[in-house]
C-alpha angles and dihedrals in degrees: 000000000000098000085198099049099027134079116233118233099220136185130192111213115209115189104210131199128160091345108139093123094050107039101075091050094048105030089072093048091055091046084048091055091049096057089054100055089048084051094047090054097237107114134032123266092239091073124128153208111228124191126193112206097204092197099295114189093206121074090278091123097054092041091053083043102053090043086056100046081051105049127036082216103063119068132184137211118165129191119243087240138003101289099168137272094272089051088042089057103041084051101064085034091055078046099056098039084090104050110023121076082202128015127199123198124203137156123267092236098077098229087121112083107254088186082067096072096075077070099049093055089041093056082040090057082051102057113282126137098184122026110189111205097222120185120247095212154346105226095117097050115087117260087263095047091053103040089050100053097045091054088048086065096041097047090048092049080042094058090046101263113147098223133148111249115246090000118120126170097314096108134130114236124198113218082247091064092040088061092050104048086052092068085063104092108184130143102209104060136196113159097186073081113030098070107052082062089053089063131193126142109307144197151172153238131193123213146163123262122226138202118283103271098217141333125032140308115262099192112061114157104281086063083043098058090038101055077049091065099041096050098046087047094042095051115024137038090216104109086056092056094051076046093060094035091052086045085060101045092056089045092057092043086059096051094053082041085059095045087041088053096041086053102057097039085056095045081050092244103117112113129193122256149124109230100072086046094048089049093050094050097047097052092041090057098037083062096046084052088050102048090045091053095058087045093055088050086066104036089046089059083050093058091046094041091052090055088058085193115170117283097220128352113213113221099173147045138180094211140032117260113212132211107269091057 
């Protein structure tokens, strides 16, 4: 398509779960977004709002379902069971491929800035495939939540794991990109990831963060820690070759423990006793733990990705697809 002359068909994909709070409060807001950039001229009419129920246990669902029985904008899947947030939101990704001509995922709590999306279709119009919300700054989180977010981007660059830094899942896709990403079929998604590899000519804009707008976080710092790991796993074979460097520094440190013990025994200095011993074998077999432990990580996505089993399974939709979807 002409990205100057033609109107662009989007859809904003919000994985939900247990949103109940948020949603009426947001919901409007998206729709709000939507009309403007009608009104601007910038996207198609036929643009829609689609939101992903990821199993909530809450009344997300009837909620999503009464807004889309109410509103020809607003459209709803939802997964047969809670999958996570990354395979929510492939899913209504995967969904909108086939209909969009841009998609734009963002979160259901509102703290990403919805007025930001008039700049991602703009950078879209001029030329960008992929356009990455990146947040301008950290001043209004607390000392920990910063500290600990910064750290989440450098350890994963640190591991070897091509992210953007302080970006998270608030990102424009062209349909290009979408059938391409497609073609990626791993299990063990992270899509923060994922799409740097995808490639395409890329951009970003910067924005503030607010407040989440209802409800509760569903990303403290054990999710947090433990995306980290998925996504370093899932993307780069760093962590094995620290692994194999440690392996031969220890290594190293045992042989000049033998040469140092054969020295004294023969100067006749060596002297009986348990704790050096003790020290020895526990770090020895803290390492070894260690070391095993990153090992079975990735055994254990072997074992996952060699199921190939689906990622989501969509059991309802708010609408009827046709056959030529």
């Amino acid at each position: 398509m002409d990205r100057k002359n033609d109107k662009p068909i989007l859809y904003i994909v919000v994985p939900c779960y247990n949103e109940e709070k948020v949603l009426p409060i947001t919901v409007p807001l998206f729709k709000k977004q939507i009309f403007e950039m009608i009104d601007l001229g910038i996207i198609s009419s036929d643009s829609k709002l689609l939101l992903v129920n990821d199993g909530s246990k809450d009344g997300t669902w009837d909620l999503i379902s009464k807004y889309s029985n109410a509103d020809s904008y607003i459209q709803g899947i939802s997964l047969s069971r809670n999958r996570g947030h990354q395979n929510a939101l492939l899913a209504g990704l995967m969904e909108a491929k086939s209909l969009c001509d841009i998609s734009i995922s963002i979160d259901a709590d509102g703290q990403d800035d919805i007025s930001t999306m008039t700049e991602m279709v703009k950078a879209y119009l001029d030329g960008a495939d992929v356009v990455y919300g990146v947040r301008s700054s950290r001043k209004k989180d607390s000392f920990f939540k910063r500290f600990t977010a910064e750290s989440f981007y450098k350890f994963l660059s640190a591991m070897g794991a091509d992210v953007v830094y302080n970006h998270a899942d608030y990102r424009l896709l062209s349909s290009r990109v979408l059938k391409e990403l497609a073609s990626y079929k791993e299990v063990n998604l992270f899509l923060r990831g994922l799409i740097p590899l995808v490639g395409f000519k890329s951009t970003c804009v910067y924005y503030e963060r607010h407040e989440r707008m209802g409800g509760e976080s569903h990303y403290p710092f054990s999710k947090m820690l433990a995306l980290a790991i998925e996504g370093i796993t899932s993307l780069s074979t760093k962590p094995l070759k620290y692994v194999l460097r440690l392996g031969f520094f220890v290594s190293f440190l045992s042989f000049l423990g033998i040469i140092w013990a054969i020295i004294s025994f023969l100067l006749g200095n060596s002297i009986d006793g348990w704790a050096s011993t003790i020290c020895v074998v526990c770090f020895i077999g803290g390492i070894q733990l260690v070391c095993l432990g990153v090992i079975g990580e990735y055994i254990g996505k072997t074992y996952l990705e060699v199921k190939a089993r689906p990622r989501f399974i969509i059991s309802d939709r708010t609408y009827v697809i046709s056959d030529k979807d």
